[in-house]
PDBQT receptor file of N, H, CA, C and O in Angstrom, charges set to zero:
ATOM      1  N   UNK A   1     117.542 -90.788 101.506  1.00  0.00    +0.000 N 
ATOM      2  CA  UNK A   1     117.931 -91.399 102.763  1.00  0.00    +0.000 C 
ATOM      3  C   UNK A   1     117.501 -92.860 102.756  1.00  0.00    +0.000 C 
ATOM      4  O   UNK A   1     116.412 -93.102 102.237  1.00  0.00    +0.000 OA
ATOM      5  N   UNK A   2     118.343 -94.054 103.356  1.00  0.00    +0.000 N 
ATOM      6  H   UNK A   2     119.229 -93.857 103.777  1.00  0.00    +0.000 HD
ATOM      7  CA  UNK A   2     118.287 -95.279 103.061  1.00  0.00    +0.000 C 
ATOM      8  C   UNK A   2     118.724 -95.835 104.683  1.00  0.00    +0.000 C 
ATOM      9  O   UNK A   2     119.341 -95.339 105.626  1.00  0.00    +0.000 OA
ATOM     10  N   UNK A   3     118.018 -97.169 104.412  1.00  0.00    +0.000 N 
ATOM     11  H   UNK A   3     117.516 -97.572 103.646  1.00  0.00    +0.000 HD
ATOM     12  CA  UNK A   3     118.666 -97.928 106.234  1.00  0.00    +0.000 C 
ATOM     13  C   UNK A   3     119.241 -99.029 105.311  1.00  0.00    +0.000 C 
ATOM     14  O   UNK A   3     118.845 -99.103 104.148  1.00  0.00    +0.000 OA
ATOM     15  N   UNK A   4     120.225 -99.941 105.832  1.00  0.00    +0.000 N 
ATOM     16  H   UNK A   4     120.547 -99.881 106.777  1.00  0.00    +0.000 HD
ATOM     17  CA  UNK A   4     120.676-100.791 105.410  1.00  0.00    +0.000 C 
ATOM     18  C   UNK A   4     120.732-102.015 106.685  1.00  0.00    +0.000 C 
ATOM     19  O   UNK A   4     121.087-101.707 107.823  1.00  0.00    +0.000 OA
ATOM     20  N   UNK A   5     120.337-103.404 106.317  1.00  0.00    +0.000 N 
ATOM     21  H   UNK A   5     120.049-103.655 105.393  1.00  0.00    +0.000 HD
ATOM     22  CA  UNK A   5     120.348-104.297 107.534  1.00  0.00    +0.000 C 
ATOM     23  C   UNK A   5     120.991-105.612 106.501  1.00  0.00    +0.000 C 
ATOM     24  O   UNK A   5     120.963-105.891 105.303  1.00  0.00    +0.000 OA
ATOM     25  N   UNK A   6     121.585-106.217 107.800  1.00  0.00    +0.000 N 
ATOM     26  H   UNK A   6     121.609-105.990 108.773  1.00  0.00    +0.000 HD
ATOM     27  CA  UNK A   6     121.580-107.308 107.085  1.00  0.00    +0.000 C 
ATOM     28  C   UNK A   6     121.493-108.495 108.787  1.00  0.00    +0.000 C 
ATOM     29  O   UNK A   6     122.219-108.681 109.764  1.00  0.00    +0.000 OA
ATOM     30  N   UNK A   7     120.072-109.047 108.254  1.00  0.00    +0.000 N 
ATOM     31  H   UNK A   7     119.482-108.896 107.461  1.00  0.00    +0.000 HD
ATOM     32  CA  UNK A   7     119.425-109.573 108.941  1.00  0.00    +0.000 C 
ATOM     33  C   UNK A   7     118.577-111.015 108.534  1.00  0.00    +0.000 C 
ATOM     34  O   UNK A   7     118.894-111.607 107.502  1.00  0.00    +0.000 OA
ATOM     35  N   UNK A   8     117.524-111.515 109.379  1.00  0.00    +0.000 N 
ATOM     36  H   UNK A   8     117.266-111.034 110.217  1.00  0.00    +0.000 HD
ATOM     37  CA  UNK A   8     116.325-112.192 109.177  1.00  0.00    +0.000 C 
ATOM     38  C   UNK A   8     115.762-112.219 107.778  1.00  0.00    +0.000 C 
ATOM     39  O   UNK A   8     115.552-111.045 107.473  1.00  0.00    +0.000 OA
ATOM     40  N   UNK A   9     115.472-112.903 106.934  1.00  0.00    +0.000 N 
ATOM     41  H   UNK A   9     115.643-113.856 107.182  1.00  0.00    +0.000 HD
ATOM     42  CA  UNK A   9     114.633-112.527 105.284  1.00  0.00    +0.000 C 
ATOM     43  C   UNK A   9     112.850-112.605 105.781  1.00  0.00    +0.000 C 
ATOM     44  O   UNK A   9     112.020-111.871 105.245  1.00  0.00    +0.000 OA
ATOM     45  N   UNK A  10     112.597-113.298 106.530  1.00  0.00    +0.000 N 
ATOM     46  H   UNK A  10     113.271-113.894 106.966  1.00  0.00    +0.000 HD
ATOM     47  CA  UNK A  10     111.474-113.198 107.150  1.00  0.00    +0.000 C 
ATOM     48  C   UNK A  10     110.929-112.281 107.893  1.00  0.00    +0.000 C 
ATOM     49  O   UNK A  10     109.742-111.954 107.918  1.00  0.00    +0.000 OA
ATOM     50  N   UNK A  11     112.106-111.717 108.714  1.00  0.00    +0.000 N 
ATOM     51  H   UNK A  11     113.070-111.982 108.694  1.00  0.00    +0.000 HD
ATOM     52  CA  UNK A  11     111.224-110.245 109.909  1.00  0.00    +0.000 C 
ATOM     53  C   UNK A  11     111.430-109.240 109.108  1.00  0.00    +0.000 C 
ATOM     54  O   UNK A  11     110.366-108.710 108.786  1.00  0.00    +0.000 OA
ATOM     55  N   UNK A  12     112.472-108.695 108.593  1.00  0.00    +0.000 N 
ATOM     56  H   UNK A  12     113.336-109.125 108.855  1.00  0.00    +0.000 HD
ATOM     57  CA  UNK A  12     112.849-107.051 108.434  1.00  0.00    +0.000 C 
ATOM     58  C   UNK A  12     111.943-106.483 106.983  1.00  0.00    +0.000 C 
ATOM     59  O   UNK A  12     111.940-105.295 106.658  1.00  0.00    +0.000 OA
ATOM     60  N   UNK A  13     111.099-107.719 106.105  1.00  0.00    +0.000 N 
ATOM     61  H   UNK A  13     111.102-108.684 106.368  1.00  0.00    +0.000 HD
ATOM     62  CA  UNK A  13     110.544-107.241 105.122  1.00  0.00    +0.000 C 
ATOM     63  C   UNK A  13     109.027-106.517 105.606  1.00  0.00    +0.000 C 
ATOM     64  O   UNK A  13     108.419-105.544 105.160  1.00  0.00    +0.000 OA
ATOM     65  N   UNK A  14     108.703-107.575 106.847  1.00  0.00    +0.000 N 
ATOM     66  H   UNK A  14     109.197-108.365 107.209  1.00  0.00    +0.000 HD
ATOM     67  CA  UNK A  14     107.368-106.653 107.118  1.00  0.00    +0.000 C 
ATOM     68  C   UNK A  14     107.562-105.046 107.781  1.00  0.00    +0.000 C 
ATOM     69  O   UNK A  14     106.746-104.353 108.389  1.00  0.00    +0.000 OA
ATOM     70  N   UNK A  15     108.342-104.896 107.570  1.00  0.00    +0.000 N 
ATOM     71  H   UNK A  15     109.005-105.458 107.076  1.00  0.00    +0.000 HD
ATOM     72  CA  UNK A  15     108.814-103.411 107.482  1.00  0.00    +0.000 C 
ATOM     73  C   UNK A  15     109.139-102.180 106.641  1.00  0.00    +0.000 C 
ATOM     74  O   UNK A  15     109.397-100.980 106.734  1.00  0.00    +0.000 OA
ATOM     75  N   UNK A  16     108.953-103.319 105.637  1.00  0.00    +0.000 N 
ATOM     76  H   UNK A  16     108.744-104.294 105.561  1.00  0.00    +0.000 HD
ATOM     77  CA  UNK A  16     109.585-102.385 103.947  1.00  0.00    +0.000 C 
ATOM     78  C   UNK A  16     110.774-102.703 104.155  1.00  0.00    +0.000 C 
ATOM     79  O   UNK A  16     111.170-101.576 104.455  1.00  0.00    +0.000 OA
ATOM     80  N   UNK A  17     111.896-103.501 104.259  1.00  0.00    +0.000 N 
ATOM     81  H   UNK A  17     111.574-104.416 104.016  1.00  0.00    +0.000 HD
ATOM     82  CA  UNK A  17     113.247-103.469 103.940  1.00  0.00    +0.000 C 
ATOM     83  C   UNK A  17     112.795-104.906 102.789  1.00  0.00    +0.000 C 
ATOM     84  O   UNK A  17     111.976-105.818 102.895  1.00  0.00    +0.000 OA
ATOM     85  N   UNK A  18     113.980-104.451 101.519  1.00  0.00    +0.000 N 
ATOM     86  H   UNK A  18     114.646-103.710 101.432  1.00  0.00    +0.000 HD
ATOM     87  CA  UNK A  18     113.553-105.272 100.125  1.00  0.00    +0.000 C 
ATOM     88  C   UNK A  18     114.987-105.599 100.250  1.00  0.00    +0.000 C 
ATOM     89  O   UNK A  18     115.706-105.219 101.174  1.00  0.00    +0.000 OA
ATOM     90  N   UNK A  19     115.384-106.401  99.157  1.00  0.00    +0.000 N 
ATOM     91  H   UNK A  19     114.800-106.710  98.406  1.00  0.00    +0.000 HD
ATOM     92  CA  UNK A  19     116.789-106.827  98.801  1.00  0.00    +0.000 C 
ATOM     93  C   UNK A  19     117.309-105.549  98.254  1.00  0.00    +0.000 C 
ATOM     94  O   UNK A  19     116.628-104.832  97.523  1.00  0.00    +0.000 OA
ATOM     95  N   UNK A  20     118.994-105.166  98.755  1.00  0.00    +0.000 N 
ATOM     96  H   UNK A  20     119.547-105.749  99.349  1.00  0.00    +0.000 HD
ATOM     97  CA  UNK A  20     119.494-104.454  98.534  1.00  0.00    +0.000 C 
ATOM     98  C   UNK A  20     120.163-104.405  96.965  1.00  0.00    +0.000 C 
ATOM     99  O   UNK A  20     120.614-103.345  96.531  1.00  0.00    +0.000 OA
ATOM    100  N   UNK A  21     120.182-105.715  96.124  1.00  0.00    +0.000 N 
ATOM    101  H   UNK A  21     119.816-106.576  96.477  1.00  0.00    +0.000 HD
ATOM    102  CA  UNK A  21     120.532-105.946  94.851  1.00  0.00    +0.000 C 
ATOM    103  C   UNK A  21     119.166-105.227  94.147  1.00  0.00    +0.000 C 
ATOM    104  O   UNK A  21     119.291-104.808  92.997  1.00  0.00    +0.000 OA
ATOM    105  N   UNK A  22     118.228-105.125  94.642  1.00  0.00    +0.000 N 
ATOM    106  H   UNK A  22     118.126-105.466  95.577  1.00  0.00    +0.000 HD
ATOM    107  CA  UNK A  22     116.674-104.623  93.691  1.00  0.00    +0.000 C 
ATOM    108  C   UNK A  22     117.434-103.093  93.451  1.00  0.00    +0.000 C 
ATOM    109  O   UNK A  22     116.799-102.424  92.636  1.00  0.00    +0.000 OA
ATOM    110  N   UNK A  23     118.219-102.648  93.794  1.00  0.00    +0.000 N 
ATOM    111  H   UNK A  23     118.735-103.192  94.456  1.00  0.00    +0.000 HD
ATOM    112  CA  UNK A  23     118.823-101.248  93.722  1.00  0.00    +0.000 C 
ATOM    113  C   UNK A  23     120.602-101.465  93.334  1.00  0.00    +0.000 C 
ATOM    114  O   UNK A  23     121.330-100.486  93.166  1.00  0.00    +0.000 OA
ATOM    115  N   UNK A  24     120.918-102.361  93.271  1.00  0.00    +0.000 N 
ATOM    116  H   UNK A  24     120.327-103.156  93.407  1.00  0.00    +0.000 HD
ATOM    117  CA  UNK A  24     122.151-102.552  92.516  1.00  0.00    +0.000 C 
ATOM    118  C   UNK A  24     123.440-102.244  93.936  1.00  0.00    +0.000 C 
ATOM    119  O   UNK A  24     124.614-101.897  93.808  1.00  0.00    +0.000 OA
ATOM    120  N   UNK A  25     122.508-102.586  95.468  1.00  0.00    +0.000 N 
ATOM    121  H   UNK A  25     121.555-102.868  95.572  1.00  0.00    +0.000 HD
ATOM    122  CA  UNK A  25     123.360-102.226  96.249  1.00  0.00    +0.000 C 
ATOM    123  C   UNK A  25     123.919-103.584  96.819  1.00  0.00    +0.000 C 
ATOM    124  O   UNK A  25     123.292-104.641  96.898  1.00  0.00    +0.000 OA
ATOM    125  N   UNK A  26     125.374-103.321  97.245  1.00  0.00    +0.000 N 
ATOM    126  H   UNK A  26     125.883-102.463  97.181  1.00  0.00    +0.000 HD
ATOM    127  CA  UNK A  26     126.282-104.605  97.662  1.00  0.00    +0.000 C 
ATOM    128  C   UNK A  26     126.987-104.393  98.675  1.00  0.00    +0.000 C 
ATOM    129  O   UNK A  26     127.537-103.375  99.093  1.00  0.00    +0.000 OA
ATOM    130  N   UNK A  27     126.893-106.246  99.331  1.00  0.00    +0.000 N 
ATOM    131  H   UNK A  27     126.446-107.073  98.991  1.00  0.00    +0.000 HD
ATOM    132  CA  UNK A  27     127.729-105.857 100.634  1.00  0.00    +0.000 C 
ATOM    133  C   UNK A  27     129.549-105.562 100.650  1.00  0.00    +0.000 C 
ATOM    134  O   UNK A  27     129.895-105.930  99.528  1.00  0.00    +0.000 OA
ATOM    135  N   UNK A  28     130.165-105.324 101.020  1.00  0.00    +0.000 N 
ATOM    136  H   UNK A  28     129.884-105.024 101.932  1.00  0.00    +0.000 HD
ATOM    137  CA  UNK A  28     131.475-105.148 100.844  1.00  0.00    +0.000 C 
ATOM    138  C   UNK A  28     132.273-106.651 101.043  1.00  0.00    +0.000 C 
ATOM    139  O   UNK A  28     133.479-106.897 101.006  1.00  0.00    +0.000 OA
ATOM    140  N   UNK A  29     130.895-107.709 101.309  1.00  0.00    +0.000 N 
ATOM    141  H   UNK A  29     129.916-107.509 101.339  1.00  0.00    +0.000 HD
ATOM    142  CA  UNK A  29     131.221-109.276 101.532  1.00  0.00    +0.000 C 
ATOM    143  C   UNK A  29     130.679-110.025 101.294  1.00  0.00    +0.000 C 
ATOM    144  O   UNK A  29     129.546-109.688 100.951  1.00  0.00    +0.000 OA
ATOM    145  N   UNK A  30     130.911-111.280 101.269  1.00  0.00    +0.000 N 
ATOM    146  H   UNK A  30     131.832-111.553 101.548  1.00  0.00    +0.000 HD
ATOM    147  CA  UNK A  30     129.598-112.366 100.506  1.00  0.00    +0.000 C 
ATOM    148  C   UNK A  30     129.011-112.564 101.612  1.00  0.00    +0.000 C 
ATOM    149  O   UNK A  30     129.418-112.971 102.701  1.00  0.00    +0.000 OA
ATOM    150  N   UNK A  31     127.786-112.166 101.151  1.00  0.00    +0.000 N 
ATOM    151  H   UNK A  31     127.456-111.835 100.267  1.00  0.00    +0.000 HD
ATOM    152  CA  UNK A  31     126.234-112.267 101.954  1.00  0.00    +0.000 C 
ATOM    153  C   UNK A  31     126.113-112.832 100.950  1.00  0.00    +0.000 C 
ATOM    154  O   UNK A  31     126.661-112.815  99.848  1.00  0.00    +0.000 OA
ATOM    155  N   UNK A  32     124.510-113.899 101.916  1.00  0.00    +0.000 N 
ATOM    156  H   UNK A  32     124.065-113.913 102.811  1.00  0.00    +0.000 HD
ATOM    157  CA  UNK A  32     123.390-114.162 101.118  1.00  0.00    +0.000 C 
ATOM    158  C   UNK A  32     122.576-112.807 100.516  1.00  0.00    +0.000 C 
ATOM    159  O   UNK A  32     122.476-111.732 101.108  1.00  0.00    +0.000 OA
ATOM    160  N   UNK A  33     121.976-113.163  99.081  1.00  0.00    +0.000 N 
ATOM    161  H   UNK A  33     122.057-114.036  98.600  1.00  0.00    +0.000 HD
ATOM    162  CA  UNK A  33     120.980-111.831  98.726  1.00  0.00    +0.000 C 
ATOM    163  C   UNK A  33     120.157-111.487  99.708  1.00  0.00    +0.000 C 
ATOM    164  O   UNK A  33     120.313-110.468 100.380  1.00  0.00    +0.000 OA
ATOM    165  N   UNK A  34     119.262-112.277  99.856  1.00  0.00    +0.000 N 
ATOM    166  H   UNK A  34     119.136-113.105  99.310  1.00  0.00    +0.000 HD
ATOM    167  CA  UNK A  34     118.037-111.948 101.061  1.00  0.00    +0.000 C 
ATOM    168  C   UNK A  34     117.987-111.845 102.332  1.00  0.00    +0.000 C 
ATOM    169  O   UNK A  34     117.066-111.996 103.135  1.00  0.00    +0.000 OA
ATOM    170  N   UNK A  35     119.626-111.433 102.496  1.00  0.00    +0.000 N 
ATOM    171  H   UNK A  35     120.374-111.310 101.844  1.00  0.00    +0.000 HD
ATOM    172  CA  UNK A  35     119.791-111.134 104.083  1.00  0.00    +0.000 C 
ATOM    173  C   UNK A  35     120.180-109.636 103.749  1.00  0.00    +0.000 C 
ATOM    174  O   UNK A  35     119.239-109.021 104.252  1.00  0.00    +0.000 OA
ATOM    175  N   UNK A  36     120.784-108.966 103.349  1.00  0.00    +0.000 N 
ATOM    176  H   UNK A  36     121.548-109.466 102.940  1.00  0.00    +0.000 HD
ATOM    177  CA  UNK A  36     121.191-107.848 102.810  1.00  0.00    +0.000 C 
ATOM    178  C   UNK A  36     120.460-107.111 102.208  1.00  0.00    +0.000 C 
ATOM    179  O   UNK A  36     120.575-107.000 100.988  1.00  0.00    +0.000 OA
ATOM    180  N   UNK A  37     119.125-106.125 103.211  1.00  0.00    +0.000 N 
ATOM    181  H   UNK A  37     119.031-106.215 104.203  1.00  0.00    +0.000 HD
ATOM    182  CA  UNK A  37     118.556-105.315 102.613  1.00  0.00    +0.000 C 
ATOM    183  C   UNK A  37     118.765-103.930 103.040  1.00  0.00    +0.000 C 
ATOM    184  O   UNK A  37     119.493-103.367 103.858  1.00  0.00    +0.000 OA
ATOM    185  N   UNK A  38     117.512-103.441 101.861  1.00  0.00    +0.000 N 
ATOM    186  H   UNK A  38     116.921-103.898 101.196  1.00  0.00    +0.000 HD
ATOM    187  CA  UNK A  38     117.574-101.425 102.386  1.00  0.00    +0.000 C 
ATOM    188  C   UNK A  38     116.145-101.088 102.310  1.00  0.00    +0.000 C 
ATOM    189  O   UNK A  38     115.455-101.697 101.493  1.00  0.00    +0.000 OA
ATOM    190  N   UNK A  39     115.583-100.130 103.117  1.00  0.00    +0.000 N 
ATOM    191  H   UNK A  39     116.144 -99.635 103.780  1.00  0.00    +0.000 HD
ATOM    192  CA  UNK A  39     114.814 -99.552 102.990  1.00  0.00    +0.000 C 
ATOM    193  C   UNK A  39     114.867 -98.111 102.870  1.00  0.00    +0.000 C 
ATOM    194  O   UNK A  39     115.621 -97.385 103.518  1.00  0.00    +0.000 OA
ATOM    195  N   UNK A  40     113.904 -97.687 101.880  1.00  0.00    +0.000 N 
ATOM    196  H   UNK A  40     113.292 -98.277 101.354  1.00  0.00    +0.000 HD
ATOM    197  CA  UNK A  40     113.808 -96.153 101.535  1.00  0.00    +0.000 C 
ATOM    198  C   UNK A  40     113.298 -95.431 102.534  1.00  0.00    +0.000 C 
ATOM    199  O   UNK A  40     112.188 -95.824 102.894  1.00  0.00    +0.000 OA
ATOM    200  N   UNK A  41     113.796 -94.364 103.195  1.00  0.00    +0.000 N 
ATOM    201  H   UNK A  41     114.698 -94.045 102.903  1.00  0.00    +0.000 HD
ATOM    202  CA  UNK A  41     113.631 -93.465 103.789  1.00  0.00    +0.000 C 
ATOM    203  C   UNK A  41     112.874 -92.742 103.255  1.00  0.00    +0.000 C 
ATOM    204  O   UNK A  41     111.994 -92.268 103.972  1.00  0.00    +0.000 OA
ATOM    205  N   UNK A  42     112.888 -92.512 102.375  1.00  0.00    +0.000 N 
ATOM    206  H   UNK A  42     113.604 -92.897 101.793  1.00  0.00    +0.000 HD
ATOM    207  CA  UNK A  42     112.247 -91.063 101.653  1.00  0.00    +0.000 C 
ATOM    208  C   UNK A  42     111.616 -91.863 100.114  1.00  0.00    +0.000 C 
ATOM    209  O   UNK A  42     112.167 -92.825  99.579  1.00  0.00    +0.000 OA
ATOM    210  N   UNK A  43     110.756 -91.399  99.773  1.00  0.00    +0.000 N 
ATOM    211  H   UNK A  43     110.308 -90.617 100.207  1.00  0.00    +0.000 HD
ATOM    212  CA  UNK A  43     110.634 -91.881  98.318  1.00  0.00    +0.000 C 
ATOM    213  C   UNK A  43     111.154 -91.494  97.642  1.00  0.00    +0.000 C 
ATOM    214  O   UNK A  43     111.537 -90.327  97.723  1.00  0.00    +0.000 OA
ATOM    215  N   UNK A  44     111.535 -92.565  96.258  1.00  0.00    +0.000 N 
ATOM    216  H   UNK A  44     111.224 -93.513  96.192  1.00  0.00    +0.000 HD
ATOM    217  CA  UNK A  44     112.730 -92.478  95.609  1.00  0.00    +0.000 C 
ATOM    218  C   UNK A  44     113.889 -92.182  95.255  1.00  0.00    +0.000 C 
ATOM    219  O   UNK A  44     114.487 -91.936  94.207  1.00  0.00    +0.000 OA
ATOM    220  N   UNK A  45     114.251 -92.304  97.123  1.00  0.00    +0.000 N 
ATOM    221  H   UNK A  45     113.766 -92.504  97.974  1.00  0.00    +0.000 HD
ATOM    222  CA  UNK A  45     115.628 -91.623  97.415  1.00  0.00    +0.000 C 
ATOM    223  C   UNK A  45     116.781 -92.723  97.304  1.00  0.00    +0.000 C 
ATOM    224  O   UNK A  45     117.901 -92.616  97.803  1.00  0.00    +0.000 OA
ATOM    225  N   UNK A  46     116.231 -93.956  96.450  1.00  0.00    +0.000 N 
ATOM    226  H   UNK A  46     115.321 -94.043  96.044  1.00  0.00    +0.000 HD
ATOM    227  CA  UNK A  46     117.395 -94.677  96.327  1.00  0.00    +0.000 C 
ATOM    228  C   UNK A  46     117.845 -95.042  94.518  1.00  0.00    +0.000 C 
ATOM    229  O   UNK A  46     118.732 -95.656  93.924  1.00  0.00    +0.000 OA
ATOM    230  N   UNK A  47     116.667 -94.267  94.185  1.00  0.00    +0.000 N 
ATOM    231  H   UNK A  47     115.947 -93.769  94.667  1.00  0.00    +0.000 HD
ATOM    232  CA  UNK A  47     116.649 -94.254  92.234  1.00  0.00    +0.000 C 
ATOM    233  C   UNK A  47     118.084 -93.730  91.861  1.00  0.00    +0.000 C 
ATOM    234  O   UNK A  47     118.499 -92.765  92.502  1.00  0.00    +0.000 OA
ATOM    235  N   UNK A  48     118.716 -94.167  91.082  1.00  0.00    +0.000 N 
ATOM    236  H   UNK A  48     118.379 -94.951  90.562  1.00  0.00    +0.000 HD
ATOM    237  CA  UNK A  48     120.049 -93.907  90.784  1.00  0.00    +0.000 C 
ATOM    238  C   UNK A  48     121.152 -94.307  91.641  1.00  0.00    +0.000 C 
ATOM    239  O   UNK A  48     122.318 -94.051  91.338  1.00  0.00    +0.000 OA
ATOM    240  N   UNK A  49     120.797 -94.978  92.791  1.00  0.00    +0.000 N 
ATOM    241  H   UNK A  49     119.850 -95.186  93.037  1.00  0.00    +0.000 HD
ATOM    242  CA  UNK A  49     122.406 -95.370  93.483  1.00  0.00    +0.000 C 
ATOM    243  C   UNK A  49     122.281 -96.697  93.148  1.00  0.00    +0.000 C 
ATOM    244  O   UNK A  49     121.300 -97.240  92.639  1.00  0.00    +0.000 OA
ATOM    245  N   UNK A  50     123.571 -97.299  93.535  1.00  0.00    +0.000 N 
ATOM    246  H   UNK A  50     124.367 -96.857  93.949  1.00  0.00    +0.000 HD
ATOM    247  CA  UNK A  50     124.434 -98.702  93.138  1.00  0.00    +0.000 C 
ATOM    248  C   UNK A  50     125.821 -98.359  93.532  1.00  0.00    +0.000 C 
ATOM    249  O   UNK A  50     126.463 -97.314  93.435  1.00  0.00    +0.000 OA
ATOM    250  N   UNK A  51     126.198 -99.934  94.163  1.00  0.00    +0.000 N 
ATOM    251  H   UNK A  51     125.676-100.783  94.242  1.00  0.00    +0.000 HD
ATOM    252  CA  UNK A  51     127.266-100.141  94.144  1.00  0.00    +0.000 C 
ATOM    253  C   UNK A  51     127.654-101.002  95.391  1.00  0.00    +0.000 C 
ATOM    254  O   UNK A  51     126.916-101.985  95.461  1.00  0.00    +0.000 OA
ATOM    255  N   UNK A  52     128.638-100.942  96.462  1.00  0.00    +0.000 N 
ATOM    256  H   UNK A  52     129.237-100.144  96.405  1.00  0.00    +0.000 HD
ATOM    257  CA  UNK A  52     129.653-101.667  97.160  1.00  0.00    +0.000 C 
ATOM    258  C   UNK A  52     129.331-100.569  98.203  1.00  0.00    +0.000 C 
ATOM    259  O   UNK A  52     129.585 -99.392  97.946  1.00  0.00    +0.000 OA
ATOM    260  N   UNK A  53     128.661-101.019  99.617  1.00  0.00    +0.000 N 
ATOM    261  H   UNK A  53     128.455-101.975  99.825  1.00  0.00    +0.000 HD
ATOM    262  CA  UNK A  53     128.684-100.160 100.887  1.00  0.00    +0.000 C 
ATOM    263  C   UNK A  53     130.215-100.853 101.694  1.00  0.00    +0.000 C 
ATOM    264  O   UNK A  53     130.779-101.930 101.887  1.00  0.00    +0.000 OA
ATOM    265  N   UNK A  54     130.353 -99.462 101.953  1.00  0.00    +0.000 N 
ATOM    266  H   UNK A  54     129.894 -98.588 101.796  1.00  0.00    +0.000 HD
ATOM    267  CA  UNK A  54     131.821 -99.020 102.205  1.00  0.00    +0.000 C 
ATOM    268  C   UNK A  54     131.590 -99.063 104.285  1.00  0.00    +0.000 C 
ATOM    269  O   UNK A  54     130.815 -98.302 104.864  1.00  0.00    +0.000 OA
ATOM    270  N   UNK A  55     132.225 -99.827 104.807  1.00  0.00    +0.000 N 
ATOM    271  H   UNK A  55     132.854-100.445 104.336  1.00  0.00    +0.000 HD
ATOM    272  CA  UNK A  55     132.124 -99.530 105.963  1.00  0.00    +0.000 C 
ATOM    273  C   UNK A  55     133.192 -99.466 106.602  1.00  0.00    +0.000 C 
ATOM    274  O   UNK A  55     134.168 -99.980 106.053  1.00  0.00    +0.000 OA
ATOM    275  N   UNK A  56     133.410 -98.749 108.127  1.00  0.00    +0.000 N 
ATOM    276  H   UNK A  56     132.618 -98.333 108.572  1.00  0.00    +0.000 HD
ATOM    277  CA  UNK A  56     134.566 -98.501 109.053  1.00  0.00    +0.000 C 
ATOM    278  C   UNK A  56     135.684 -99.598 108.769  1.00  0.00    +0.000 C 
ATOM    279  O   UNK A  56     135.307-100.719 108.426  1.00  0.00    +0.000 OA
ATOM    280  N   UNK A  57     136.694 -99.398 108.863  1.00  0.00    +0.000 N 
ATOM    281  H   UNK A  57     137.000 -98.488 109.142  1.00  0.00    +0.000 HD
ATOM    282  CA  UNK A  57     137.957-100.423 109.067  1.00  0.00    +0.000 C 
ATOM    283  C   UNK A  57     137.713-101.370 110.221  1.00  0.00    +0.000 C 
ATOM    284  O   UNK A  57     138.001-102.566 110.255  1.00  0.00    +0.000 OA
ATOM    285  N   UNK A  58     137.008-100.482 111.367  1.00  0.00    +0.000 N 
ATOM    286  H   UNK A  58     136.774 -99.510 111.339  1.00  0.00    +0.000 HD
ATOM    287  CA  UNK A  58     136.959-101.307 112.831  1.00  0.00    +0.000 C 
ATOM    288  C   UNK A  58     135.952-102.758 112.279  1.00  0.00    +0.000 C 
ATOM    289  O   UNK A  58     136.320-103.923 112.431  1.00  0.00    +0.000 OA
ATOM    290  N   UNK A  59     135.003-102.450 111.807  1.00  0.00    +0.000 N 
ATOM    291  H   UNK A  59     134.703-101.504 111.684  1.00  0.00    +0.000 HD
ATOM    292  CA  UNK A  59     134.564-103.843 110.995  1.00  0.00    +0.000 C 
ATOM    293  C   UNK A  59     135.152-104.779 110.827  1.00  0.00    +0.000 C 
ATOM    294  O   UNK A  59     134.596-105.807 111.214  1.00  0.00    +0.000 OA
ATOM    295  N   UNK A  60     136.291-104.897 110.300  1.00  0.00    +0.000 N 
ATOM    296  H   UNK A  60     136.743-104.062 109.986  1.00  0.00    +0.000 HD
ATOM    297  CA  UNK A  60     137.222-106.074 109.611  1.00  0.00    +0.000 C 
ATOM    298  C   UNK A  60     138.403-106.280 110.393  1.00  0.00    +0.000 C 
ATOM    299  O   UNK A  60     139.451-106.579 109.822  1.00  0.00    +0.000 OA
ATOM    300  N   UNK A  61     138.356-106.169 111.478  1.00  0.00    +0.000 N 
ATOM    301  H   UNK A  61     137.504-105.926 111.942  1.00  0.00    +0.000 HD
ATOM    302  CA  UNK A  61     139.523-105.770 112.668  1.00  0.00    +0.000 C 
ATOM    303  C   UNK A  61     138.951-107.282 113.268  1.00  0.00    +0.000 C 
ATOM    304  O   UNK A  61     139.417-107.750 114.306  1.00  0.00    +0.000 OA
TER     305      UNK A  61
């Protein structure tokens, strides 16, 4: 289980949210790296994923 933000590079780390590229994860748009993070829910519940987060159509509307 994972949160995904894309926010502040200064607030959301004192929380544990890291860059989402440290896990090979991407926005479906050009972001900056260090606005685009995730934090682990669970330990090492993000070992093995990567790729392009997929979001609603209403997004791009």
């Amino acid at each position: 289980m994972i949160r995904l933000v894309l926010g502040h590079p200064d607030y959301y780390p004192k929380f544990g949210f890291d860059k989402a590229s440290k896990w090979g994860i991407k926005a479906p748009f050009e972001v900056a790296d260090e606005v685009f993070m995730a934090l682990e829910l669970r330990e090492n519940s993000l070992d093995h994923v990567s790729g392009v987060v997929e979001y609603p159509s209403v997004f791009f509307d």
